[in-house]
C-alpha positions as CSV (number, residue, x, y, z in Angstrom):
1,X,-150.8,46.5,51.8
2,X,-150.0,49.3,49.4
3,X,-152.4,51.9,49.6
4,X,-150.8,55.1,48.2
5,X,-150.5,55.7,44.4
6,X,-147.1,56.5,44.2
7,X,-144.8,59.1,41.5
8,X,-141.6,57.2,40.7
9,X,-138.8,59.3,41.5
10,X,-137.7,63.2,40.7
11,X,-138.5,63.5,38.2
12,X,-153.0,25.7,29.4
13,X,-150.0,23.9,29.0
14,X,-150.1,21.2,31.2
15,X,-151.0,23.5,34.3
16,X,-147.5,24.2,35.1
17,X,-146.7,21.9,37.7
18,X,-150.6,22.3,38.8
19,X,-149.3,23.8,42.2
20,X,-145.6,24.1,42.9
21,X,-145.1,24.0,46.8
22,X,-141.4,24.1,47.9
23,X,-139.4,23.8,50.9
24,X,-135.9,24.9,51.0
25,X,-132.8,23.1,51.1
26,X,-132.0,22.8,55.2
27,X,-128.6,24.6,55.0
28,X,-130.5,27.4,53.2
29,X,-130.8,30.8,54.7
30,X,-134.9,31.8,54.3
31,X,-134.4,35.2,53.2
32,X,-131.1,37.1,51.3
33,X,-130.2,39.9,52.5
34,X,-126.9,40.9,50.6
35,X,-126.8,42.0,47.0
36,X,-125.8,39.2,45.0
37,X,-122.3,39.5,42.7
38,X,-122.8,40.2,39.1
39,X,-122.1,36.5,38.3
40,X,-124.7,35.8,40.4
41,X,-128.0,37.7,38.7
42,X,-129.0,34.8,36.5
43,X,-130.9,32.8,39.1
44,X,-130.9,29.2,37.9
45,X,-130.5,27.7,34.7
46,X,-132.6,29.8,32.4
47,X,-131.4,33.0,30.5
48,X,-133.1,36.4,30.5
49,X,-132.7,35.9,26.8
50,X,-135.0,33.1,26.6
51,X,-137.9,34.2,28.9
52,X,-137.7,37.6,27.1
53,X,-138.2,35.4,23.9
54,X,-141.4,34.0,24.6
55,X,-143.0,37.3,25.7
56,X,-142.7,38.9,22.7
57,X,-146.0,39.7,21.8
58,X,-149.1,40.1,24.1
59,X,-152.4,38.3,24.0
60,X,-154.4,40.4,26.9
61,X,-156.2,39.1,29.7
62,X,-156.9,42.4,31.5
63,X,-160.4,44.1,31.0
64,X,-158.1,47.3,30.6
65,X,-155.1,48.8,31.1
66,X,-153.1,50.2,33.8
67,X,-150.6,52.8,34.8
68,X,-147.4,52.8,35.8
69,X,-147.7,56.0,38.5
70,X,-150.5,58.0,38.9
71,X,-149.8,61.1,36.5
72,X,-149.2,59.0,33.0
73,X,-151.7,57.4,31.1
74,X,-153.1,53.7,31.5
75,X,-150.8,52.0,28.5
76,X,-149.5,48.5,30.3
77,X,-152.0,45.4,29.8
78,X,-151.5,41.9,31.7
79,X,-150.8,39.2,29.3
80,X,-151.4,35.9,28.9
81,X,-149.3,32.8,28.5
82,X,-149.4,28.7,28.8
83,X,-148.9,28.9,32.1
84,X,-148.6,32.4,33.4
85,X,-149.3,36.0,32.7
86,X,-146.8,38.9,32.4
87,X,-146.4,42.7,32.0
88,X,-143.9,44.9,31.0
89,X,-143.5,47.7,33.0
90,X,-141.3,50.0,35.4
91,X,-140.5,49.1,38.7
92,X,-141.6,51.1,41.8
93,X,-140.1,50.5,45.4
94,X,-142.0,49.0,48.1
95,X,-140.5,48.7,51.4
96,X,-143.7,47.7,53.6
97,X,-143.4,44.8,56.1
98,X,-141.0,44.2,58.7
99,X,-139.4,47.2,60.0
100,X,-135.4,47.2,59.0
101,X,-132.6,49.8,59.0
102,X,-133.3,50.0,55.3
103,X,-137.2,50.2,55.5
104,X,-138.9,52.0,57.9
105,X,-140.8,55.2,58.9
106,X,-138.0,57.6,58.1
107,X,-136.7,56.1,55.1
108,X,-140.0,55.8,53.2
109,X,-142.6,58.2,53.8
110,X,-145.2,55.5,52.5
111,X,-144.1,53.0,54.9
112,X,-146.5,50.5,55.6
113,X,-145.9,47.9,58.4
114,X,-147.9,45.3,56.7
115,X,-148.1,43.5,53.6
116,X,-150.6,41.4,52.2
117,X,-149.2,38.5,52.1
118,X,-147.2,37.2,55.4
119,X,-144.6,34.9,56.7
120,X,-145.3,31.5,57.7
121,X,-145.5,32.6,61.0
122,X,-147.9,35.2,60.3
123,X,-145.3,38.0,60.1
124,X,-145.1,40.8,57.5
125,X,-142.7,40.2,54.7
126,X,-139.0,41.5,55.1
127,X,-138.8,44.1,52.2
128,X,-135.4,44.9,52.5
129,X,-134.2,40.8,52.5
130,X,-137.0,39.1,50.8
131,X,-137.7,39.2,46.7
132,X,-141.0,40.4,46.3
133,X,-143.1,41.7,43.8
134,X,-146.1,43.3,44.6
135,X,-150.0,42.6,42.3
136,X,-152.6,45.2,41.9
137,X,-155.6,44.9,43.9
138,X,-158.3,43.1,42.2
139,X,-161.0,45.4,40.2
140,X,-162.6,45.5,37.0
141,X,-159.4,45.8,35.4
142,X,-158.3,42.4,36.5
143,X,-158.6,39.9,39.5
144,X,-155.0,38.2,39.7
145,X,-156.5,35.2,41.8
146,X,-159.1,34.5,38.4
147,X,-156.0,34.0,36.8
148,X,-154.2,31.6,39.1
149,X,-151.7,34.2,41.0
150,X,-151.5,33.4,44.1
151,X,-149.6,35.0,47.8
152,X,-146.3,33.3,47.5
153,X,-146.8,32.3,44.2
154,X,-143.4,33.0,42.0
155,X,-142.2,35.1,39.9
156,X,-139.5,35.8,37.3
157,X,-138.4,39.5,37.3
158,X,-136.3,40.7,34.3
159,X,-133.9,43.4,34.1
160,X,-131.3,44.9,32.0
161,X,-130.2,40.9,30.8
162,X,-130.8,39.5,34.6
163,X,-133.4,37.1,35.9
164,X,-134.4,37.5,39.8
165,X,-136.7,34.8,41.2
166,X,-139.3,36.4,43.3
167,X,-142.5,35.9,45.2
168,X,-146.5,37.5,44.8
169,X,-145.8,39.5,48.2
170,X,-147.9,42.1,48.4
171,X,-150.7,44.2,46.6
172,X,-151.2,47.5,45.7
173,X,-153.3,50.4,44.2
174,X,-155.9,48.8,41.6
175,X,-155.1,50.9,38.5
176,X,-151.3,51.3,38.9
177,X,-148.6,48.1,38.1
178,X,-145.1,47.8,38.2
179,X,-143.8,47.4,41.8
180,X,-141.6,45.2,43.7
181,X,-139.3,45.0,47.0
182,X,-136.4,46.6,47.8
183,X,-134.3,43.3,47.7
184,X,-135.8,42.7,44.3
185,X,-134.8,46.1,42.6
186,X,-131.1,45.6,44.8
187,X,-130.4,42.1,43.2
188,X,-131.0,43.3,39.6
189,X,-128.9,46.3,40.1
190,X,-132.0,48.7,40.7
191,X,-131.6,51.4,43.1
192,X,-134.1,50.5,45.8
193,X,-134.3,53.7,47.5
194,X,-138.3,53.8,48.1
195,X,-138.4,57.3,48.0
196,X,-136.4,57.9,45.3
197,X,-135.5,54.6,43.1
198,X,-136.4,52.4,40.4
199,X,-136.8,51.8,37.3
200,X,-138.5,54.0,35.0
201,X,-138.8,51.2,32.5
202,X,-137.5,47.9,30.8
203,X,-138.6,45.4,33.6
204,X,-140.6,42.6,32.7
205,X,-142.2,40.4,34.6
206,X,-143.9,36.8,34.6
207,X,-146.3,35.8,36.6
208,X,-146.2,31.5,37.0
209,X,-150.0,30.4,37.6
210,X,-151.2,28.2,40.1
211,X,-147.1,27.9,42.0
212,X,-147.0,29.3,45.4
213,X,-143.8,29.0,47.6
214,X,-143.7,27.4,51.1
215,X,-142.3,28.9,53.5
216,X,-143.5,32.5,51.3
217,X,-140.1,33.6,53.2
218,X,-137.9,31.4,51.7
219,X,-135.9,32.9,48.8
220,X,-133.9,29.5,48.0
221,X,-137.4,28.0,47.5
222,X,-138.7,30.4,44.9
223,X,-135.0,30.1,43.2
224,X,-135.6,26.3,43.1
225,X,-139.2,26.6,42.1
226,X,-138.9,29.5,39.6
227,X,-135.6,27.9,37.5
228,X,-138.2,24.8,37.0
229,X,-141.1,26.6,36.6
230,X,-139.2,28.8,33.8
231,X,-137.9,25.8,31.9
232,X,-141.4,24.7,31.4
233,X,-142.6,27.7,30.4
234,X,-139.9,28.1,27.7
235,X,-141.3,24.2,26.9
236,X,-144.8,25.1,26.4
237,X,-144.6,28.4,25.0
């Protein structure tokens, strides 16, 4: 669980599937640990294009705002859809969970070795394999679970014109937003350095009430369950 506040580098609607529990295919591999090939960004059927479409405008759900690191200003509400919620944001590194060659002690001097949200064996997440976007603790700002979010619910990540299909794996400080795993911010071309990557801005991200992934390790699963999760949201919104 995230508990630093961190400076990003150097500088409804038919309830959406009510609750969308998934198992992956069996020849699929539960976590992805390579970059994908350019081809390979748009996750499923559904474009950037058309997500980005439907979150145009904001109707807000949040009691406030938040920020995106600790020195700016609070400017980035959480939204509200048919079916999910969504903010537009920039995208911190977290690299808490399982300790890896690519996460660890040494290579991020926030490291964790625990996330909120664990495996179905009761394991942290895998940061550096495992999509992952991480909430902000619940406060009088705003209580994800009041809105349907969920561990291992899923989520749609957007980037430069790419979709990544992620999972709710972790929380973090109550008044910042805008974080997500290593493998996320690698698979959309992000540099996931934790200490000194990201995304300063231009990542959205949507939030699909009331879906939660099973096993929360299994990166086909979310895939699966966030290309049909995404079609119905373009449907109902």
């Amino acid at each position: 669980m995230r508990i630093r506040t961190l400076a990003l580098a150097a500088a409804s609607g038919a309830a959406l599937l009510a609750a969308v529990t998934l198992t992956p295919a069996a020849h699929a591999d539960p976590a992805r640990g390579a970059a994908p090939a350019a081809a390979d960004l748009k996750e499923g059927s559904v474009s950037a294009a058309d997500l980005l479409a439907k979150v145009t405008s904001c109707s807000q759900i949040s009691n406030g705002k938040y920020r995106t690191d600790e020195e700016t200003s609070a400017t980035i509400p959480v939204c509200g859809k048919n079916g999910a919620v969504f903010w537009k944001a920039d995208m911190d590194i977290d690299c808490d969970g399982e300790i890896t060659a690519a996460c660890n002690e040494d290579t991020d001097p926030w490291f964790q070795n625990g996330t909120a949200f664990t495996t179905s064996a009761g394991k942290p997440l895998n940061a550096e394999k495992l999509p992952y976007v991480v909430v902000p603790s619940t406060s009088s700002i705003w209580n994800y679970a009041d809105a349907g979010i969920k561990g291992g619910g899923v989520v749609a990540v957007i980037y430069n014109n790419n979709v990544e299909y992620a999972v709710v794996g972790d929380t973090g400080p109550n008044k910042i937003i805008g974080e997500a795993s290593y493998a996320t911010a690698k698979a959309l071309g992000i540099d996931p350095d934790p200490e000194t990557g990201g995304a300063e801005s231009g990542v959205t991200y949507i939030l699909f009430k009331n879906s939660k992934v099973s096993p929360i390790e299994s990166h086909s699963a979310a895939v699966t369950a966030g290309d049909a999760l995404a079609r119905q949201f373009i449907q109902n919104n």
